[in-house]
C-alpha positions as CSV (number, residue, x, y, z in Angstrom):
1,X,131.3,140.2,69.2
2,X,133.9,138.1,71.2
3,X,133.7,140.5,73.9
4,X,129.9,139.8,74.2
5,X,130.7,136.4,74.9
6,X,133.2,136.8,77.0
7,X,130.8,138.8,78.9
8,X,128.2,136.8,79.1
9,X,130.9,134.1,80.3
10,X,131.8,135.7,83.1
11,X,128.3,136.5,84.2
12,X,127.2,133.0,83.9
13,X,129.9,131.4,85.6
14,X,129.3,134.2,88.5
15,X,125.9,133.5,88.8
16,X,126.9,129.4,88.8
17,X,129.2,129.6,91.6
18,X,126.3,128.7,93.8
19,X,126.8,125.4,92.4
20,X,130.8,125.1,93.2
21,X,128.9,126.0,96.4
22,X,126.4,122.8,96.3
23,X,129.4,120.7,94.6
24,X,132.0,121.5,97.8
25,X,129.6,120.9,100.7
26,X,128.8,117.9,99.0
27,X,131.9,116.4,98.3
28,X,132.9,117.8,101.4
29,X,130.5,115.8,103.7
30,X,131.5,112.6,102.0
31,X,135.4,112.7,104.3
32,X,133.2,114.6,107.0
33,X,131.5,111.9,108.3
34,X,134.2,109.6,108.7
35,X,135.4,111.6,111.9
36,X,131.7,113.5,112.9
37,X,129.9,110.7,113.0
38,X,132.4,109.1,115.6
39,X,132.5,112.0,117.4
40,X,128.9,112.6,118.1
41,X,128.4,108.3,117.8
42,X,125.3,108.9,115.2
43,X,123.2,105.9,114.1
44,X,122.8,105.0,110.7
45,X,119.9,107.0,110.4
46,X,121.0,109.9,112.0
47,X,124.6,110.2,110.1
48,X,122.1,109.8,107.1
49,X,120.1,112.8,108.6
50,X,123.6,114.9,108.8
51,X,124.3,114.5,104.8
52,X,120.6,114.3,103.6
53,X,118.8,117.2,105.6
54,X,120.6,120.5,103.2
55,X,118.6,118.5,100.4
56,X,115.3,118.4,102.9
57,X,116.0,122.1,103.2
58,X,116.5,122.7,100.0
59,X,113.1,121.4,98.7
60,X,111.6,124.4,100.4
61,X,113.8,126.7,98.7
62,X,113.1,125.1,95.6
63,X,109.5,125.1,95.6
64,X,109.4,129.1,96.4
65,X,112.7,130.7,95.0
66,X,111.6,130.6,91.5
67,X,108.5,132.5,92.0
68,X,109.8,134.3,94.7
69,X,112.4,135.4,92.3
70,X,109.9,136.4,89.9
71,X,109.2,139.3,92.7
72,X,112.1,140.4,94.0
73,X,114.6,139.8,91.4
74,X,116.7,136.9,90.3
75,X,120.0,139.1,91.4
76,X,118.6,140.4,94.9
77,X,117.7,136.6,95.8
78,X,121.1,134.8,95.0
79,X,122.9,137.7,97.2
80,X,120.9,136.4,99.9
81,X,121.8,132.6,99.2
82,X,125.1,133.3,98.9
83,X,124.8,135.0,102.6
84,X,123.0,132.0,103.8
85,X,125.9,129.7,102.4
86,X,128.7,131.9,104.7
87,X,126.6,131.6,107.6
88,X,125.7,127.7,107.2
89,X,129.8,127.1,106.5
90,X,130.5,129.3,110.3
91,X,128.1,127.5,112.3
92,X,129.0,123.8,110.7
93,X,132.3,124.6,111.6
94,X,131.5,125.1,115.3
95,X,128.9,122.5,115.9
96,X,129.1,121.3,119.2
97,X,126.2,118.8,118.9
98,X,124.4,116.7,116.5
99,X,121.4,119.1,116.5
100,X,123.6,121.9,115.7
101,X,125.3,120.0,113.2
102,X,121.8,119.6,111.1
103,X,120.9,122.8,111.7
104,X,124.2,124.8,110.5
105,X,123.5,122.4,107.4
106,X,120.1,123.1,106.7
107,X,120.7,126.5,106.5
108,X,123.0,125.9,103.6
109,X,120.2,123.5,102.0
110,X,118.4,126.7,101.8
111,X,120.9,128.2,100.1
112,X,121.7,125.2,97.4
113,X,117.8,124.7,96.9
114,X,117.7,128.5,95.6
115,X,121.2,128.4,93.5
116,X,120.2,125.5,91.9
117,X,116.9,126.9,90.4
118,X,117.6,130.6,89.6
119,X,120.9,129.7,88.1
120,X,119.9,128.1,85.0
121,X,116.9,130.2,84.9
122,X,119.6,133.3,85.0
123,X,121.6,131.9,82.8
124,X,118.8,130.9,79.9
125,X,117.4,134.1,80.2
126,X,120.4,136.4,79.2
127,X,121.9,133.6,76.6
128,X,121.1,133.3,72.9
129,X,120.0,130.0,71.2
130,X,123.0,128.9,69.9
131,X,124.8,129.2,73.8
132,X,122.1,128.3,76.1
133,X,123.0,124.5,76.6
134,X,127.0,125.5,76.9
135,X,126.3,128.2,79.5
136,X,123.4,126.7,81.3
137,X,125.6,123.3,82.1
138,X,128.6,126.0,83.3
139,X,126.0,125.4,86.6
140,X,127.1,121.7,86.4
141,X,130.8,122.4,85.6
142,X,130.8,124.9,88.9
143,X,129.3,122.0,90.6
144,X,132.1,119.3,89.7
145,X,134.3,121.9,90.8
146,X,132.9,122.2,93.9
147,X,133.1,118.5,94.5
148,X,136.9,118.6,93.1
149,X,138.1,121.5,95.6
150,X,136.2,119.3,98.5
151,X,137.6,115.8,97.5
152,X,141.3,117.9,97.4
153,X,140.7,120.0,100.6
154,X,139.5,116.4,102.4
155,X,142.4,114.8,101.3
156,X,145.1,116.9,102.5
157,X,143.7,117.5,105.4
158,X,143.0,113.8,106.5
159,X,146.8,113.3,105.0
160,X,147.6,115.7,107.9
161,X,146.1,115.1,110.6
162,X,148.7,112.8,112.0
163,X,149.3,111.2,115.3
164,X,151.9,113.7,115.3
165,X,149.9,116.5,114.6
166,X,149.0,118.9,116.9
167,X,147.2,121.3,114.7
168,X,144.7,118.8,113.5
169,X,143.4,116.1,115.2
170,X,140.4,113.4,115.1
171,X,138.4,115.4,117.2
172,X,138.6,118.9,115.2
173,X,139.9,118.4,111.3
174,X,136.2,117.4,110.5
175,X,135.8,121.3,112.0
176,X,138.5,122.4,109.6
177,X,137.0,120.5,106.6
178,X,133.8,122.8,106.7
179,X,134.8,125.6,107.6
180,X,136.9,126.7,104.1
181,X,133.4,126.9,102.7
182,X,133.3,130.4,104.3
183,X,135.6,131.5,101.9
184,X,134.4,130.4,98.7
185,X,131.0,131.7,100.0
186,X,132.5,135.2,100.8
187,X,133.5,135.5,97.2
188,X,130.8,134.6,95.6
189,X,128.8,137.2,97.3
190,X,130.9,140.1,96.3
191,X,131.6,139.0,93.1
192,X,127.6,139.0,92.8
193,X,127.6,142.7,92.1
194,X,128.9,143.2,89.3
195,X,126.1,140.7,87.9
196,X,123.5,142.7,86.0
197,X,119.1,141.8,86.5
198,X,117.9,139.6,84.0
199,X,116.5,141.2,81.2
200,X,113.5,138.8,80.8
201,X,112.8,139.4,84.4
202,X,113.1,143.2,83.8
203,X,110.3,142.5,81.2
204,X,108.2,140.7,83.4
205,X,108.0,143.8,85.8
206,X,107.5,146.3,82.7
207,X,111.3,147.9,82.9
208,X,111.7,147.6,79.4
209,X,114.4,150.4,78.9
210,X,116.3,148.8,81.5
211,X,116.2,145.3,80.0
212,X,116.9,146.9,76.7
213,X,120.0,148.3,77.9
214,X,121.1,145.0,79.7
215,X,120.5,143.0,75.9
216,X,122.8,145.4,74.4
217,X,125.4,145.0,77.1
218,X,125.3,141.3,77.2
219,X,124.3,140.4,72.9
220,X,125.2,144.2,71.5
221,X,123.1,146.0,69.3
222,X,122.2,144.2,66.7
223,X,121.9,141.2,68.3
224,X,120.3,142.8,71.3
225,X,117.5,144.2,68.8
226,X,116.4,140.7,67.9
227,X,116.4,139.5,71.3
228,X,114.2,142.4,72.1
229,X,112.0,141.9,69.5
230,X,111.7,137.8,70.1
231,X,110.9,138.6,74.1
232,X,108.5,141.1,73.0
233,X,106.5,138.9,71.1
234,X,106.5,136.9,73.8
235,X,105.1,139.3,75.7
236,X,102.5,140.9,73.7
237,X,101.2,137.2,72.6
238,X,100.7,137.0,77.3
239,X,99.4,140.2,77.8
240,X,95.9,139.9,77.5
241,X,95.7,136.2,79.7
242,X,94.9,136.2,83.4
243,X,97.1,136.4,86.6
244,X,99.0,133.2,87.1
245,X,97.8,131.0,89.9
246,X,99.9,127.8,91.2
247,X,97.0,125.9,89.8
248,X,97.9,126.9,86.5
249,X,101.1,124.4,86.2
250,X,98.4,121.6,86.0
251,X,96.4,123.2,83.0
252,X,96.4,120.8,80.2
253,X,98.5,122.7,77.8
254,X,101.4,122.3,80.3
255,X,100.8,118.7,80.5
256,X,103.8,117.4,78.3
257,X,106.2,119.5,79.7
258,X,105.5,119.0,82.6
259,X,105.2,114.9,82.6
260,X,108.8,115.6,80.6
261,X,110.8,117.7,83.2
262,X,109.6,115.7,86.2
263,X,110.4,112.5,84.7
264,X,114.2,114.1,84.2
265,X,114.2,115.6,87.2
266,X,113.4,112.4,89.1
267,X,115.5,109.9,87.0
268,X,118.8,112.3,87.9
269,X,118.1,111.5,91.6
270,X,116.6,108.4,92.0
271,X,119.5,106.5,90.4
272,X,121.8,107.3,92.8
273,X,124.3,110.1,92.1
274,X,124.3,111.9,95.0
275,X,124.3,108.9,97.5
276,X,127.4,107.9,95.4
277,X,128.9,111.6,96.3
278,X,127.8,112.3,99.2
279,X,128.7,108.6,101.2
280,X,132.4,108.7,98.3
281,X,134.8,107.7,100.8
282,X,132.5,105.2,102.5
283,X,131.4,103.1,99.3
284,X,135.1,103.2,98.7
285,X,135.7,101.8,102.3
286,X,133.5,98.9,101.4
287,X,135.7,97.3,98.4
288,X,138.4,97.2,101.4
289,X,141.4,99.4,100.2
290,X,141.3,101.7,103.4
291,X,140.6,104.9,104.2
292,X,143.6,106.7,102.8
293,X,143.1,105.1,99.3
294,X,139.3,105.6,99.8
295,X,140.1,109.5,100.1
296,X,142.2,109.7,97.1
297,X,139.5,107.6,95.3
298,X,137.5,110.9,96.0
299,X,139.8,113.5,93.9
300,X,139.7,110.4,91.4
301,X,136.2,110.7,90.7
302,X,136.0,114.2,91.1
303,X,138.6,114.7,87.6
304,X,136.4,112.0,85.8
305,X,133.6,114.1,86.3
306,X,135.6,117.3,85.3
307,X,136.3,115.5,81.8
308,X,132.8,114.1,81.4
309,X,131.3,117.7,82.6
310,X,133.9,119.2,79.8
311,X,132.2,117.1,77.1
312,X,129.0,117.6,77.8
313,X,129.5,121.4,77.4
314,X,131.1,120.6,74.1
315,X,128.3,118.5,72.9
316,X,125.4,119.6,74.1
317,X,124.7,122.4,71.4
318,X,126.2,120.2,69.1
319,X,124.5,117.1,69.2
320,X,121.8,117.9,71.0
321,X,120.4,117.1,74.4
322,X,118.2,114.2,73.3
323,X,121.3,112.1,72.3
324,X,123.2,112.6,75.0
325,X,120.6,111.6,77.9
326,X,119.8,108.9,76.2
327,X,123.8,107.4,75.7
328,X,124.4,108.7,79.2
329,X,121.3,106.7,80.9
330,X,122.2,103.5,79.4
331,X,125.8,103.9,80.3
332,X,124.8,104.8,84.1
333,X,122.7,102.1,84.4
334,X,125.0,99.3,82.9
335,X,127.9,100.7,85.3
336,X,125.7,100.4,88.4
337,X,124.8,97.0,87.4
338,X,128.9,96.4,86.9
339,X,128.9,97.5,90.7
340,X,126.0,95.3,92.0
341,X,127.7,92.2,89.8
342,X,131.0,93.2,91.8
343,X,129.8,93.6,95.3
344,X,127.8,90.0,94.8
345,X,131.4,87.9,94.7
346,X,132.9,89.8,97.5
347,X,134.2,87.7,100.6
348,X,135.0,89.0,104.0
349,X,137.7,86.9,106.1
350,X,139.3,88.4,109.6
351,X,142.8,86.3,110.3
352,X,144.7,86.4,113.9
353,X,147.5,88.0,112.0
354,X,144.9,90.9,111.0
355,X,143.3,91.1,114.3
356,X,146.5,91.1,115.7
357,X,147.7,94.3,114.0
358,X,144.8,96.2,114.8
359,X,145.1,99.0,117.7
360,X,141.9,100.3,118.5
361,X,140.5,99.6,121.6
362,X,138.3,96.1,122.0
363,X,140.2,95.1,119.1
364,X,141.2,91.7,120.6
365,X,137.4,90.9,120.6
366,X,137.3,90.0,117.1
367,X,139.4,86.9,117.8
368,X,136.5,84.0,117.7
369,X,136.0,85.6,113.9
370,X,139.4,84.9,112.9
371,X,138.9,82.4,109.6
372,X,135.6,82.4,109.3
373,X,134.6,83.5,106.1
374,X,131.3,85.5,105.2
375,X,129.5,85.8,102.2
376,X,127.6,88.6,102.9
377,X,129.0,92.1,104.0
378,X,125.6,92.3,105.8
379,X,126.3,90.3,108.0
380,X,130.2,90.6,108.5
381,X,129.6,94.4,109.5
382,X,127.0,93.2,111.8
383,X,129.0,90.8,113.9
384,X,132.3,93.5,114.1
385,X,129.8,96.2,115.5
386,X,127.7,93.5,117.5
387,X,131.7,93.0,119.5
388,X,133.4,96.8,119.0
389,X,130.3,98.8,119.0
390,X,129.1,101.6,116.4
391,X,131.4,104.0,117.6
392,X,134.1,102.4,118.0
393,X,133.4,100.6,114.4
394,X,132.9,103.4,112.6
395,X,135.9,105.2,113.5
396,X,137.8,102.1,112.0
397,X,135.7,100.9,109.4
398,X,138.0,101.7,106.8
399,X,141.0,99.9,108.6
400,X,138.8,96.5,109.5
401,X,137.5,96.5,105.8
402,X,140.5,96.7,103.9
403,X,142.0,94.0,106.0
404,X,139.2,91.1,105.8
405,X,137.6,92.3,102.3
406,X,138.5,89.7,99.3
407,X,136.6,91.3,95.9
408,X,137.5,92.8,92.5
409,X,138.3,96.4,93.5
410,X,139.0,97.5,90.3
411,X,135.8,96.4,88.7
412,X,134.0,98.2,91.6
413,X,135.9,101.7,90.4
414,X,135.5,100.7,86.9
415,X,131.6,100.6,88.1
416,X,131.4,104.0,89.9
417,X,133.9,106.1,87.7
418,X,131.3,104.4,84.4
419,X,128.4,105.8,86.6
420,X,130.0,109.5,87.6
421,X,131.3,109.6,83.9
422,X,128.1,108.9,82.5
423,X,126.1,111.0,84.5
424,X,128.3,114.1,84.3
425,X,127.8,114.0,80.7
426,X,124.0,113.1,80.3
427,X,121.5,113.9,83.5
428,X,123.7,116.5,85.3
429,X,124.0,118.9,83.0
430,X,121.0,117.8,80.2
431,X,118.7,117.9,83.4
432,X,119.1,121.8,84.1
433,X,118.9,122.8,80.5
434,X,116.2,121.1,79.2
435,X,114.2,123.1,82.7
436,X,115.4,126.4,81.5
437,X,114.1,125.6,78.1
438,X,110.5,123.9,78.5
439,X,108.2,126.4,80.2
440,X,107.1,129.7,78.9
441,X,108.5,132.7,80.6
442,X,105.6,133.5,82.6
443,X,105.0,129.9,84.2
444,X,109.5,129.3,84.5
445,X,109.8,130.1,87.6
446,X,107.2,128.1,89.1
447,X,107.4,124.9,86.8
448,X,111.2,124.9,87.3
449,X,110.7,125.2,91.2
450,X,107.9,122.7,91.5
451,X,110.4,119.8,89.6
452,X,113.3,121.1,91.0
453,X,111.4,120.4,94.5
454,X,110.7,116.9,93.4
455,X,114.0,116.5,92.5
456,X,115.5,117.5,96.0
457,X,113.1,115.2,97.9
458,X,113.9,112.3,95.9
459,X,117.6,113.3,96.3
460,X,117.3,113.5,100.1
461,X,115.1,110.2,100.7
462,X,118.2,108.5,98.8
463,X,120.9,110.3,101.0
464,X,118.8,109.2,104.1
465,X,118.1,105.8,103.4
466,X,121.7,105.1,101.7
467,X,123.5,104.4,104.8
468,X,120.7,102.3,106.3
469,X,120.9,100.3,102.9
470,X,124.4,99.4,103.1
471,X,123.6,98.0,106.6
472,X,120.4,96.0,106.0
473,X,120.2,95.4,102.2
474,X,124.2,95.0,101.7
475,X,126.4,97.1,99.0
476,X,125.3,94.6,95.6
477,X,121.5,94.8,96.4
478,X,121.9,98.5,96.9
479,X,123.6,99.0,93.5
480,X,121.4,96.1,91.7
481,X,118.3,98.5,92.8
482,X,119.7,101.8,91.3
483,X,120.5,99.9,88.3
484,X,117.1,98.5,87.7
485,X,115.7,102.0,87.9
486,X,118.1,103.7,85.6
487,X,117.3,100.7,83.4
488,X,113.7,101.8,83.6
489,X,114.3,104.9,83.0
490,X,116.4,104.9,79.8
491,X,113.2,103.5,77.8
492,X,110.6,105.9,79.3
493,X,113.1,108.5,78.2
494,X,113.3,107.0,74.6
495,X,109.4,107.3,74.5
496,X,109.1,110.9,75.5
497,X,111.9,112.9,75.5
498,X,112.1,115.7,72.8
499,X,114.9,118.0,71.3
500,X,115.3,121.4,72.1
501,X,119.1,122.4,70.7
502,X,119.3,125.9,68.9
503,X,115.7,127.5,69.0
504,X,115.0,130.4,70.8
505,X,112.8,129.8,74.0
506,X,110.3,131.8,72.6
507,X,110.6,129.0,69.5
508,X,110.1,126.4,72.1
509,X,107.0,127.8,73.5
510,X,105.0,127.8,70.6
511,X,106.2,124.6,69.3
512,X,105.6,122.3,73.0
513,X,102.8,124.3,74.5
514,X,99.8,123.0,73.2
515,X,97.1,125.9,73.4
């Protein structure tokens, strides 16, 4: 029996490396952009363009993989991502313009879009009841990962590159940063291989001796038998109902479902979690303790969010799912309120002594803002770049900010490591679980695509806009505005959210599909 599980351990956490994957680029991007967007001198909206467009890309693949998958195989289509995800790490890696840059990117959104969705679909269809929350949420452990390995890998290598260095430099370590994602990628794909087809897809496409064979493997035999039996049913209750049309997603006994995932699929994004991520080392910038403390801020939140992610695995067939969103959403949105509260009393003060020490170029054209003292980081930022220029500004955010910000650092980090913790045990993982739970076998691919698309626009809107909100809204408005909507959130969620811990998902059809 233990060597079941084990099995169907390994498998899961195989199939979920596409979200170590999705976790590194992210994190990744975060210390990326403090040297690329300098390099290629982007705007606000077009370093917001650089992070945000995988998620644009992803959308696509979100929409179509699921049902594509219900074609060609759950197996055959996450070889293919896992090729796409090599390909978009070689090409980021040599990017020689801005254009390339998004492009080499977007070819790993594609990627990401399609891991994210057949994943837990993979993963809830070869699982038992009493595992399916623990091994679905292995998606979102293989995602904190992800971010971990990037936060590490962009903090040795900015540690590194050195004036002295001659290996790495300004110009290429950014280069370096994502190119390692070739190798992560490589492995995944081999290690792909030894993955078996889903058994529930096998049914769908009327292989039942295979799918038999892949129960026993993964449940053994007698376990396997009553698996086979519950799909079965399943199958024989379908048989008789017509083709399925997109249409069909809309019919009224979907409804609740429906209305249920896309409110949780919205709600993970919409609060914030992947600006916070994604822009890491620049949010840390802001509360002024420099760009080397703003990169080890980075592997900081990444091993809060390794603990948080632990829990939730613990938990989440324990308590339940319902309990933990619920805990978790009220937590994210009193820690993003924290931050808001924090940004508000922040003061920004250049002295000579400061301007002085600085040795960037046009540095000494900050002097006529030596003591004056700002209240707004708004418009602080605005009169450095209005002298330096955004090039020249970005490059040395990091240094300016650390020198002229006066605010409560710590309640800031109290803020976002409350936020990350929070989330890592409530929407990132409860999100994915509760998809690969609520829809009936036939419609899972389709539903889980359709909100998983929703959820990737949303996400990419925020990654977009983020940076232009820091510069025209300011960092406590920003963070006031995420916290509002996560506030919102928690009490739609209390009205509508149900529980689906340890039934079967053929238990869970019959109980919240209303025929």
């Amino acid at each position: 029996m233990k060597n079941h599980k084990n099995y169907t351990l390994f498998i899961s956490f195989i199939v979920a490396l596409g979200g170590f994957l999705f976790g590194f680029d992210a994190g990744i991007i975060s210390g990326v952009m403090s040297y690329a967007g300098p390099e290629f001198d982007l705007n606000d909206i077009q370093s917001g363009w650089v992070v945000s467009s995988p998620s644009f890309a992803a959308m696509i693949a979100m929409l179509f993989s699921g049902r594509l998958s219900d074609k060609v195989g759950r197996k055959k289509l996450l070889l293919f991502v896992a090729f796409l995800y090599a390909l978009s790490a070689g090409f980021s890696a040599v990017a020689v313009s801005y254009e390339m840059l998004y492009i080499a990117r977007m070819i790993g959104g594609l990627a990401f879009g399609a891991a994210l969705v057949l994943a837990p679909m993979y993963i809830a269809e070869i699982s038992s009841a009493e595992n399916r929350g623990k091994l679905v949420a292995i998606q979102q452990l293989n995602i904190v990962l992800g971010f971990f390995a990037a936060f590490l890998s962009n903090y040795f290598f900015n540690k590194y590159n050195t004036v002295d260095s001659t290996f790495l430099t300004d110009e290429n370590v950014w280069r370096w940063m994502l190119g390692v994602e070739l190798f992560p990628a490589l492995f995944y794909f081999i290690l792909l291989f030894f993955v078996p087809k889903s058994p529930r897809w096998l049914y769908l496409m009327k292989e039942q001796e295979a799918a038999k064979k892949v129960l026993h493997k993964i449940h053994g035999t007698a376990k396997g038998e009553l698996e086979i039996a519950s799909i079965e049913k399943s199958v024989h209750a379908n048989k008789n109902k017509a083709a399925l049309k997109i249409i069909d997603i809309l019919k009224p006994s979907l409804r609740f479902v429906v209305v249920v995932g896309l409110i949780v699929g919205v709600l993970q994004q919409i609060t914030g979690i992947n600006a916070v991520y994604f822009y890491a080392t620049s949010i840390f910038k802001q509360t002024g303790i420099g760009t080397d403390a703003a990169f080890s801020s980075g592997i900081l939140l990444s091993t809060v969010t390794l603990i948080f992610t632990f829990i939730a695995m613990y938990l989440i067939d324990r308590t339940g799912r319902r309990p933990l969103l619920l805990v978790g959403t009220a937590g994210i949105a009193i820690s993003l309120l924290l931050c808001a509260y924090g940004f508000n009393q922040a003061t920004y003060q250049l002295s000579d002594e400061n301007i002085n020490q600085f040795d960037f170029q046009n540095s000494e054209k900050l002097a006529p803002f030596a003591g004056k003292v700002y209240q707004s980081d708004i418009a602080f930022k605005n009169d450095v770049k209005s002298v330096l220029g955004n090039k020249i500004y970005s490059k040395n955010d990091g240094a300016i900010l650390e020198a002229a910000t006066t605010i409560n650092a710590t309640l800031i980090l109290i803020g976002i490591l409350g936020f990350i913790a929070c989330f890592a045990f409530s929407l990132g993982p409860v999100m994915w679980v509760l998809l690969s739970e609520l829809y009936p076998l036939k419609y899972r691919g389709l539903a889980i695509g359709m909100i998983a698309f929703v959820n990737s626009f949303i996400s990419s809107v925020v990654q977009l806009i983020f940076p232009w909100e820091l510069s025209n809204l300011g960092n406590a408005t920003t963070f006031f505005l995420f916290g509002i909507i996560a506030l919102g959130g928690f009490f739609v969620l209390v009205k509508i959210l149900p529980e689906t811990k340890g039934k079967s998902l053929e238990e869970l059809e019959n109980e919240l599909i209303k025929s």
